[in-house]
Biotite code that builds the C-alpha atoms (Angstrom):
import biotite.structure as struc

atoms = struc.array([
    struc.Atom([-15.923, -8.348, 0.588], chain_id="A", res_id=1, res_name="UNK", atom_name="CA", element="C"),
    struc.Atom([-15.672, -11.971, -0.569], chain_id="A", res_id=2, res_name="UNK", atom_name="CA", element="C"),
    struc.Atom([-12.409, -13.210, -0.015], chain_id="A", res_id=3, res_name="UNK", atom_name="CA", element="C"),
    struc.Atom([-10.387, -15.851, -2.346], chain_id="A", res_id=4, res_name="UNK", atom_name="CA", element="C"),
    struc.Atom([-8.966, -18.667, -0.848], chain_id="A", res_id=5, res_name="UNK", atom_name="CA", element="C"),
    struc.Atom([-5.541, -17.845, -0.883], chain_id="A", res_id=6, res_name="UNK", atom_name="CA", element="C"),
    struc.Atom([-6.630, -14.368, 0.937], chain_id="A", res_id=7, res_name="UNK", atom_name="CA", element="C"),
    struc.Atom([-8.239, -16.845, 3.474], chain_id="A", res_id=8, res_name="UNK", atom_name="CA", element="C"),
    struc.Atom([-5.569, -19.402, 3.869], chain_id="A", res_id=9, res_name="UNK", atom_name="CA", element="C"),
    struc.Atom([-3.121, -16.057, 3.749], chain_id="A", res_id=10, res_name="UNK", atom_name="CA", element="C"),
    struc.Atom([-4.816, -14.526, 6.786], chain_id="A", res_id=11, res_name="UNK", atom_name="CA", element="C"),
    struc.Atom([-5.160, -17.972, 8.670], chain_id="A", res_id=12, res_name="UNK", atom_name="CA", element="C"),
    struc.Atom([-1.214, -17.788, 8.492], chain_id="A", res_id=13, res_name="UNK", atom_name="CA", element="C"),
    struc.Atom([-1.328, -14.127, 9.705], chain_id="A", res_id=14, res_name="UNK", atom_name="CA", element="C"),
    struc.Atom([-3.719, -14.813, 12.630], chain_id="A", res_id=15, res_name="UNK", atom_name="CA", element="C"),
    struc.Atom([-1.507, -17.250, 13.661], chain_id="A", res_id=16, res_name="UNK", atom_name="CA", element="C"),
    struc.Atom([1.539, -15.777, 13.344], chain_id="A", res_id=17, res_name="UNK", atom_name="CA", element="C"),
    struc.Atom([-0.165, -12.390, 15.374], chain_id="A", res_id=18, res_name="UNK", atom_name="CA", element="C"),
    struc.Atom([-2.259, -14.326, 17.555], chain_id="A", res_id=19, res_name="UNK", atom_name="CA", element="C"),
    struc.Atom([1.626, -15.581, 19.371], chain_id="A", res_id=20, res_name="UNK", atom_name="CA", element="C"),
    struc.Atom([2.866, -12.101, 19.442], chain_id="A", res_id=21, res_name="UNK", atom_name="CA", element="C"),
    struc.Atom([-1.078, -11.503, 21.207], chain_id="A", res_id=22, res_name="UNK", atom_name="CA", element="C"),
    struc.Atom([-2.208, -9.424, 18.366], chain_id="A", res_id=23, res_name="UNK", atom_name="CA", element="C"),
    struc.Atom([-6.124, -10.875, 17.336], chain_id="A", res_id=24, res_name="UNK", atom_name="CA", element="C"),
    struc.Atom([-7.412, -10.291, 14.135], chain_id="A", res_id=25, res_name="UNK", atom_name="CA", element="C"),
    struc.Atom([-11.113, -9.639, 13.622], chain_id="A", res_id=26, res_name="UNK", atom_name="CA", element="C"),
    struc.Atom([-13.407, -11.341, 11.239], chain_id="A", res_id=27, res_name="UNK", atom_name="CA", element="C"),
    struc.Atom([-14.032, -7.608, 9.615], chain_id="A", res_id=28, res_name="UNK", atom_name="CA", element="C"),
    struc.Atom([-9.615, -7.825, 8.496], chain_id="A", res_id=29, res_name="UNK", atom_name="CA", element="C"),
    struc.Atom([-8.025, -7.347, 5.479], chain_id="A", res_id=30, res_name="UNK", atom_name="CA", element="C"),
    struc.Atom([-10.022, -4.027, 5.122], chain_id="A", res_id=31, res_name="UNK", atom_name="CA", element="C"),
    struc.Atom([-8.468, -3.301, 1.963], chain_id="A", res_id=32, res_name="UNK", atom_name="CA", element="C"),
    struc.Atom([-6.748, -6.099, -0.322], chain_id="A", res_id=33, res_name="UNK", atom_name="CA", element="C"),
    struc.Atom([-3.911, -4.376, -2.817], chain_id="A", res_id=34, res_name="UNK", atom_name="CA", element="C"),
    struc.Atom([-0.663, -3.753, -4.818], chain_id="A", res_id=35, res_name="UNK", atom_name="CA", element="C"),
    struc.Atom([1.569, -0.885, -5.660], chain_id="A", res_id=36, res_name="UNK", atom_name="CA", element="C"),
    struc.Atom([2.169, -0.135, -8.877], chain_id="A", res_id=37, res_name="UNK", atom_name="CA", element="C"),
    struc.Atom([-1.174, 0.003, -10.906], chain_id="A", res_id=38, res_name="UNK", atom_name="CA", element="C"),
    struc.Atom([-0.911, -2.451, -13.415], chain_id="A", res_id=39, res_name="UNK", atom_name="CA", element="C"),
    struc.Atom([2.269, -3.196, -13.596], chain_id="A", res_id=40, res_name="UNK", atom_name="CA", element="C"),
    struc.Atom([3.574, -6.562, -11.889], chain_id="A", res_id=41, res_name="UNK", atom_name="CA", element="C"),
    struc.Atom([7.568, -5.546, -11.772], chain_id="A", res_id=42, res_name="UNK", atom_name="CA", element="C"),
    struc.Atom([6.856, -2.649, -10.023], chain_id="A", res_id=43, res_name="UNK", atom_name="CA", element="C"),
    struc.Atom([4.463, -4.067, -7.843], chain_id="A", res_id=44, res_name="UNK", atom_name="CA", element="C"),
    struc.Atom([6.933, -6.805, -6.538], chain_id="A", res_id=45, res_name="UNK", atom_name="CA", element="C"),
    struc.Atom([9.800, -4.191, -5.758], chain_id="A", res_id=46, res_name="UNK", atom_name="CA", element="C"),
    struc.Atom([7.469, -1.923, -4.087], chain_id="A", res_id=47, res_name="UNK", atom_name="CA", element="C"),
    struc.Atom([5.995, -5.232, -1.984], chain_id="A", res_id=48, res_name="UNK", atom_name="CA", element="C"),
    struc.Atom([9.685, -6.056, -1.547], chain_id="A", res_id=49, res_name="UNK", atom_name="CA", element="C"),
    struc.Atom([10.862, -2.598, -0.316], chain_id="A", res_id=50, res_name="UNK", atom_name="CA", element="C"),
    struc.Atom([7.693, -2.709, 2.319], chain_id="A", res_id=51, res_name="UNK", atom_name="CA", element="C"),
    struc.Atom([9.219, -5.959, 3.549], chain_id="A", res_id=52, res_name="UNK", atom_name="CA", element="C"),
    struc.Atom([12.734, -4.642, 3.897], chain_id="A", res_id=53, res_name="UNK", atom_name="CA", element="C"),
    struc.Atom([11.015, -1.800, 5.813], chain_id="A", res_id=54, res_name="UNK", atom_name="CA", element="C"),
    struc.Atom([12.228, 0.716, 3.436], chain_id="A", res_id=55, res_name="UNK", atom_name="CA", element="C"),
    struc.Atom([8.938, 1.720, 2.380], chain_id="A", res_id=56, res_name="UNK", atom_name="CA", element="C"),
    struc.Atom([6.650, 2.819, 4.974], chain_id="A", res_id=57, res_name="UNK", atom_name="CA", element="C"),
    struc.Atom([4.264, 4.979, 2.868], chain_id="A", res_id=58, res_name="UNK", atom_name="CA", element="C"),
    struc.Atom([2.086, 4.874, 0.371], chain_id="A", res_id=59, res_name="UNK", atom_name="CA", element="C"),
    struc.Atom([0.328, 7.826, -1.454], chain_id="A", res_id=60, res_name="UNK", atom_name="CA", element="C"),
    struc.Atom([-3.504, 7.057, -2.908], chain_id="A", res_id=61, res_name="UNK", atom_name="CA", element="C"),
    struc.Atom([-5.068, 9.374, -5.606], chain_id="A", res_id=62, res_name="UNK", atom_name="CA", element="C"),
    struc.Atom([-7.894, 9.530, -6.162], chain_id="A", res_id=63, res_name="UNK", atom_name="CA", element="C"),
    struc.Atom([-8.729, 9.616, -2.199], chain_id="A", res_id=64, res_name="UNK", atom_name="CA", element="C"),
    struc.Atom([-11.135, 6.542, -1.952], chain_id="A", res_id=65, res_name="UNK", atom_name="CA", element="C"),
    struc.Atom([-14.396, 7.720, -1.010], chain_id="A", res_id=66, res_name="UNK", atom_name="CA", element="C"),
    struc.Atom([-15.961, 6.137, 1.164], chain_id="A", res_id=67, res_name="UNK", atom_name="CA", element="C"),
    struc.Atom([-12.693, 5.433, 2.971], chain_id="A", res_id=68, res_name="UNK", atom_name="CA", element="C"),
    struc.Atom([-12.692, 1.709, 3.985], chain_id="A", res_id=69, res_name="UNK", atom_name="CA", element="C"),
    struc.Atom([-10.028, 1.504, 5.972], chain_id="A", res_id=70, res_name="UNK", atom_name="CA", element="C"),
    struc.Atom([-8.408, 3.488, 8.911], chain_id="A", res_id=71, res_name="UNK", atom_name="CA", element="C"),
    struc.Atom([-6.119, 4.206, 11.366], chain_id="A", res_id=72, res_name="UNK", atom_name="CA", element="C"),
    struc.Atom([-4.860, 0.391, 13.282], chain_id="A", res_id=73, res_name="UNK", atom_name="CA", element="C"),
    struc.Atom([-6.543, -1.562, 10.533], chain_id="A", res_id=74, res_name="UNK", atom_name="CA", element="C"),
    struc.Atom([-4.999, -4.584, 8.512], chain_id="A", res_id=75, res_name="UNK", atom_name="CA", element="C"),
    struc.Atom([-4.519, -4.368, 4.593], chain_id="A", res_id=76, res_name="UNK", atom_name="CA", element="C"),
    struc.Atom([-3.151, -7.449, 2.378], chain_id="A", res_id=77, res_name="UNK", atom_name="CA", element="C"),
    struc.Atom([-0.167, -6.116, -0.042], chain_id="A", res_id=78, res_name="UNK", atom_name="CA", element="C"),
    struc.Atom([-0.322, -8.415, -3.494], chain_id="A", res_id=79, res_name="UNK", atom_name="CA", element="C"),
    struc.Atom([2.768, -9.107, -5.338], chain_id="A", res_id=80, res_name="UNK", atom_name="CA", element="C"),
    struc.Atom([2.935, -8.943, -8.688], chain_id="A", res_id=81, res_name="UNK", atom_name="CA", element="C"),
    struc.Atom([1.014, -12.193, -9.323], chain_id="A", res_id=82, res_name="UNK", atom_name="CA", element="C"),
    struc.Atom([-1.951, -11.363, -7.182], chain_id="A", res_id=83, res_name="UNK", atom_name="CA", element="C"),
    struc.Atom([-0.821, -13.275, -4.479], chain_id="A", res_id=84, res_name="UNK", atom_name="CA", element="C"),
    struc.Atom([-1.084, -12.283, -0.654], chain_id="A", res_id=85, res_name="UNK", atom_name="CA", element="C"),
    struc.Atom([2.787, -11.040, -0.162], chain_id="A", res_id=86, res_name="UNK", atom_name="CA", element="C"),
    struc.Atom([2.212, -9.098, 3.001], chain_id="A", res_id=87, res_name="UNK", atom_name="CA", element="C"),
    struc.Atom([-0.236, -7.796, 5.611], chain_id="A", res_id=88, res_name="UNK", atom_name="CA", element="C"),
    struc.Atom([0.639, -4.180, 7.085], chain_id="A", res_id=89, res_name="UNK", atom_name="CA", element="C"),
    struc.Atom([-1.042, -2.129, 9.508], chain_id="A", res_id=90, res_name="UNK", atom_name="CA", element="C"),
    struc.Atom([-2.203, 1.475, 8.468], chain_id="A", res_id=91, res_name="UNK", atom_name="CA", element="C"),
    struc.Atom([-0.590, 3.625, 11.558], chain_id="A", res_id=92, res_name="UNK", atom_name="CA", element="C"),
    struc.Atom([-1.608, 7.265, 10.165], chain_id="A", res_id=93, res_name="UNK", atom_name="CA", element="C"),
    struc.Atom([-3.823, 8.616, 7.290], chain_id="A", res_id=94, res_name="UNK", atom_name="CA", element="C"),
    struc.Atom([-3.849, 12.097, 6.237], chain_id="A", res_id=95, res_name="UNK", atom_name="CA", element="C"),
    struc.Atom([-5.617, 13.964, 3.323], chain_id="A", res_id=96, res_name="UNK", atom_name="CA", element="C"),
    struc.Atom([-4.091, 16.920, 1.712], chain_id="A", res_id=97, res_name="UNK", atom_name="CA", element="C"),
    struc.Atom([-3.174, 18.530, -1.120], chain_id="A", res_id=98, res_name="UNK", atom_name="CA", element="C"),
    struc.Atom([-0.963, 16.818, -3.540], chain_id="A", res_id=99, res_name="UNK", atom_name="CA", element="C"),
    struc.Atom([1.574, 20.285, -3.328], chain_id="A", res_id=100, res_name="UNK", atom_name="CA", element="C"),
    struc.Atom([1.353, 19.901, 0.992], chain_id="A", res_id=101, res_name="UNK", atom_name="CA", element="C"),
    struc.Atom([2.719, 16.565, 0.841], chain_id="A", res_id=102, res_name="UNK", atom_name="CA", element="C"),
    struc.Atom([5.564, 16.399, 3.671], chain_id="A", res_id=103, res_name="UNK", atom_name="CA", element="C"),
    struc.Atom([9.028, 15.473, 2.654], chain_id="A", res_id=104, res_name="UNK", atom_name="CA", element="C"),
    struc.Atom([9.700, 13.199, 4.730], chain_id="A", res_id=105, res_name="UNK", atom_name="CA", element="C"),
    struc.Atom([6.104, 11.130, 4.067], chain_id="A", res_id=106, res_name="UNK", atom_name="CA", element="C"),
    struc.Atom([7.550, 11.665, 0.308], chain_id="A", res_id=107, res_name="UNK", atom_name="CA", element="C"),
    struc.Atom([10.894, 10.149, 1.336], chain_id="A", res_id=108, res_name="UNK", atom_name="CA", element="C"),
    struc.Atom([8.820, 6.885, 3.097], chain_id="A", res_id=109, res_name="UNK", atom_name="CA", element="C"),
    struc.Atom([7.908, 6.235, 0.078], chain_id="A", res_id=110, res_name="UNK", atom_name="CA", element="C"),
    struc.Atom([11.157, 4.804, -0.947], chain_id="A", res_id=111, res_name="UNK", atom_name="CA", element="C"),
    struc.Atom([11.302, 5.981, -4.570], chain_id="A", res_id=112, res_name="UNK", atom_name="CA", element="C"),
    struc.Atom([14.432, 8.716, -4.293], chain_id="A", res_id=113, res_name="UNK", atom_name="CA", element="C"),
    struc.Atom([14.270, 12.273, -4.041], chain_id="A", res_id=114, res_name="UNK", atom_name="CA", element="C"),
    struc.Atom([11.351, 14.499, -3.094], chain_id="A", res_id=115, res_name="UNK", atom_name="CA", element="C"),
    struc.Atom([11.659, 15.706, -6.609], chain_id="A", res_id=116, res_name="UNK", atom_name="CA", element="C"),
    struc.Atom([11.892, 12.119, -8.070], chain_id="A", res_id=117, res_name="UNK", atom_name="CA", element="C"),
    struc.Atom([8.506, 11.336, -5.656], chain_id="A", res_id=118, res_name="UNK", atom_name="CA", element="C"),
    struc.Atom([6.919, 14.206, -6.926], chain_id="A", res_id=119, res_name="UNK", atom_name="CA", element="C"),
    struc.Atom([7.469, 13.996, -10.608], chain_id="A", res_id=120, res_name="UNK", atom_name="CA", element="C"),
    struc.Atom([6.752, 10.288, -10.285], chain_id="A", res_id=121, res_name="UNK", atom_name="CA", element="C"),
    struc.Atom([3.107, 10.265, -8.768], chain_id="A", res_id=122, res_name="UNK", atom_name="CA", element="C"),
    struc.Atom([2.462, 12.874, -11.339], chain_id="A", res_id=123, res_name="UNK", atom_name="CA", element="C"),
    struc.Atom([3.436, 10.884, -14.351], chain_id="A", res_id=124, res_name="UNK", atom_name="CA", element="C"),
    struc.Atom([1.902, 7.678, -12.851], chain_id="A", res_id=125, res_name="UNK", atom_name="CA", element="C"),
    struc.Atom([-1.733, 9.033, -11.940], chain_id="A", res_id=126, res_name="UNK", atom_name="CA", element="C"),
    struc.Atom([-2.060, 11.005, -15.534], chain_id="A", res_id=127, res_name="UNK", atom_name="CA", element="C"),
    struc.Atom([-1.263, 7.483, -17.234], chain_id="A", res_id=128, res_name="UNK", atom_name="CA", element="C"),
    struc.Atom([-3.160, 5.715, -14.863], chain_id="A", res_id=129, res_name="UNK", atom_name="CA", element="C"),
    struc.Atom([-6.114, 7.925, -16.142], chain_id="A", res_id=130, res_name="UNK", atom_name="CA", element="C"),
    struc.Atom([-5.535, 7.555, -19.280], chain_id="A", res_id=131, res_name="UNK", atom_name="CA", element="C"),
    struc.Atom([-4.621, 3.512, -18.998], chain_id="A", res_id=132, res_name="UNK", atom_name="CA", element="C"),
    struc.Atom([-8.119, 3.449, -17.288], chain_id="A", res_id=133, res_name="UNK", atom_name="CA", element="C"),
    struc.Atom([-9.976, 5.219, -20.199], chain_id="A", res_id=134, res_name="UNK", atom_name="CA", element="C"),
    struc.Atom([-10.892, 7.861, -17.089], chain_id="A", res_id=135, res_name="UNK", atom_name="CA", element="C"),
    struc.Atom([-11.700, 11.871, -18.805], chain_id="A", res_id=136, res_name="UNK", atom_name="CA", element="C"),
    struc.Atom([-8.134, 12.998, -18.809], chain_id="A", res_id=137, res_name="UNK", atom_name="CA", element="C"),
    struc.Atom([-8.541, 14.518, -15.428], chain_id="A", res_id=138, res_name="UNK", atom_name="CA", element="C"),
    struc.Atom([-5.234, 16.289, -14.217], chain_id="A", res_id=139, res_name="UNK", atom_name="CA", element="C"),
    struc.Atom([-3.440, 15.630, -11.736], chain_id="A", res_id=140, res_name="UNK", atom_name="CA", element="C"),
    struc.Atom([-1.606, 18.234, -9.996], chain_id="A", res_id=141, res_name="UNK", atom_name="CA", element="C"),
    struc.Atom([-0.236, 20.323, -7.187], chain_id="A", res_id=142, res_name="UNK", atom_name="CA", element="C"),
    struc.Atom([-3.666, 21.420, -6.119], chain_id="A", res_id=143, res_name="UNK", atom_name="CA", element="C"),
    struc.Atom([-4.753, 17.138, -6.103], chain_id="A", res_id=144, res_name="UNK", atom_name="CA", element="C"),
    struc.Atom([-6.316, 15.743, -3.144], chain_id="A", res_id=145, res_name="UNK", atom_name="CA", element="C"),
    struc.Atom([-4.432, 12.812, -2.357], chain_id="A", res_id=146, res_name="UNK", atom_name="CA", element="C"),
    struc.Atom([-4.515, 10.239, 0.954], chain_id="A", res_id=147, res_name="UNK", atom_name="CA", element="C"),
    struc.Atom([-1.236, 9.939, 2.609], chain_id="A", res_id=148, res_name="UNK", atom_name="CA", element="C"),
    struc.Atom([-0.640, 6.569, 4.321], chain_id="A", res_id=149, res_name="UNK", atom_name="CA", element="C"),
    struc.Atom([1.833, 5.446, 6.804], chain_id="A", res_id=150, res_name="UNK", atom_name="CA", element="C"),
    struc.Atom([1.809, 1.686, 7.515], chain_id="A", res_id=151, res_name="UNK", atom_name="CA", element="C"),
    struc.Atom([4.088, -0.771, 8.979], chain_id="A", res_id=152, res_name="UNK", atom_name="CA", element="C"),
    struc.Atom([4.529, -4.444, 8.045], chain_id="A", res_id=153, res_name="UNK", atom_name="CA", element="C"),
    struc.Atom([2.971, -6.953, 10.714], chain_id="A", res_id=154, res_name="UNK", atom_name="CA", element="C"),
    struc.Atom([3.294, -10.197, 8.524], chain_id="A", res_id=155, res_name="UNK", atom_name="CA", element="C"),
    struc.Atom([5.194, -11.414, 5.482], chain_id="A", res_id=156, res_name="UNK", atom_name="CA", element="C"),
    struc.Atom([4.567, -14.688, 3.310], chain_id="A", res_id=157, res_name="UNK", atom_name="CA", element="C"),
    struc.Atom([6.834, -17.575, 4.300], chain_id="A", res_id=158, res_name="UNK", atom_name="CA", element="C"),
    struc.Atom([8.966, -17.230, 1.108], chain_id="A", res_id=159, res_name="UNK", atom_name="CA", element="C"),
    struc.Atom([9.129, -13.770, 0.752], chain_id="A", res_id=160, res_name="UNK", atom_name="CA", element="C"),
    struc.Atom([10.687, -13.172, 4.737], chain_id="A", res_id=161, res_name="UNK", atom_name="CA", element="C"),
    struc.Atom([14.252, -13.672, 3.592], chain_id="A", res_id=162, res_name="UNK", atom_name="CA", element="C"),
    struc.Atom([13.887, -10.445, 2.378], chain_id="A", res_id=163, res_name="UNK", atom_name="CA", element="C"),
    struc.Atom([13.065, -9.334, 5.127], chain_id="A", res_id=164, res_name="UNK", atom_name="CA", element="C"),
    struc.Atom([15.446, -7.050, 7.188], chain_id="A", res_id=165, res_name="UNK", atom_name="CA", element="C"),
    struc.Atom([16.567, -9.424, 10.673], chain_id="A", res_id=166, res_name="UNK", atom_name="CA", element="C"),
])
């Protein structure tokens, strides 16, 4: 994947930054380079903002990417709402499963209420993300594959780490 140059000048900060805490990035990292919230940029920043706080530790993907290009110890860059590197996290555990098997506490990691509130949620945002993408109005539902993916935040931009929790 061709990277921009704020990706590159992004992860130069982040190698840094890691390579004092003796954490070495390869040349093969960010394996995956994205922002929560489909298209839209609010939601994207308080989702990137919640990640930095460390009150969001999960993240739920449906479709489930195939081929997977990222797993388990491997670095992804979080955009904000701009498009501009806001984070780097660390994927620490993937699981596939059906949309219905979905644990409640992965659900609650996700920072966005209830269980119920998660649930009814990722099933109103995937069926307008389908439909937003001009996708056949493929339903999404209990019986949904969907990747389930904890991560924790290794790196933060420089302006963005007062919101950081101390």
């Amino acid at each position: 994947m061709a990277l921009s140059p704020d990706i590159v000048e992004f992860m130069a900060s982040a190698s840094a930054n890691l390579a004092s805490r003796h954490i070495i990035l390869d040349s093969s990292q960010p394996r995956d380079i994205f922002h929560f919230g489909g298209t839209s940029s609010q939601l994207a920043d308080s989702r990137l903002s919640l990640a930095i706080q460390g009150k969001k530790t999960a993240t739920t993907s449906w479709p489930v990417p195939d081929p997977l290009r990222w797993g388990v110890g491997d670095y992804s860059v979080i955009l904000d709402g701009n498009g501009k590197p806001g984070a780097l996290m660390q994927t620490i555990e993937l699981k596939v499963c059906k949309f219905r098997d979905v644990a409640d506490d992965f659900a609650l990691a996700e920072a966005e209420g209830s269980v119920d509130e998660y649930k009814q949620g990722h099933r109103e945002f995937y069926t307008e993300q389908r439909l937003r993408d001009g996708k056949p109005p493929e339903e999404f539902g209990d019986e949904s594959e969907v990747l389930c993916e904890r991560f924790v935040i290794v790196f933060v931009r420089e302006d963005l780490r007062p919101h950081a929790l101390q």
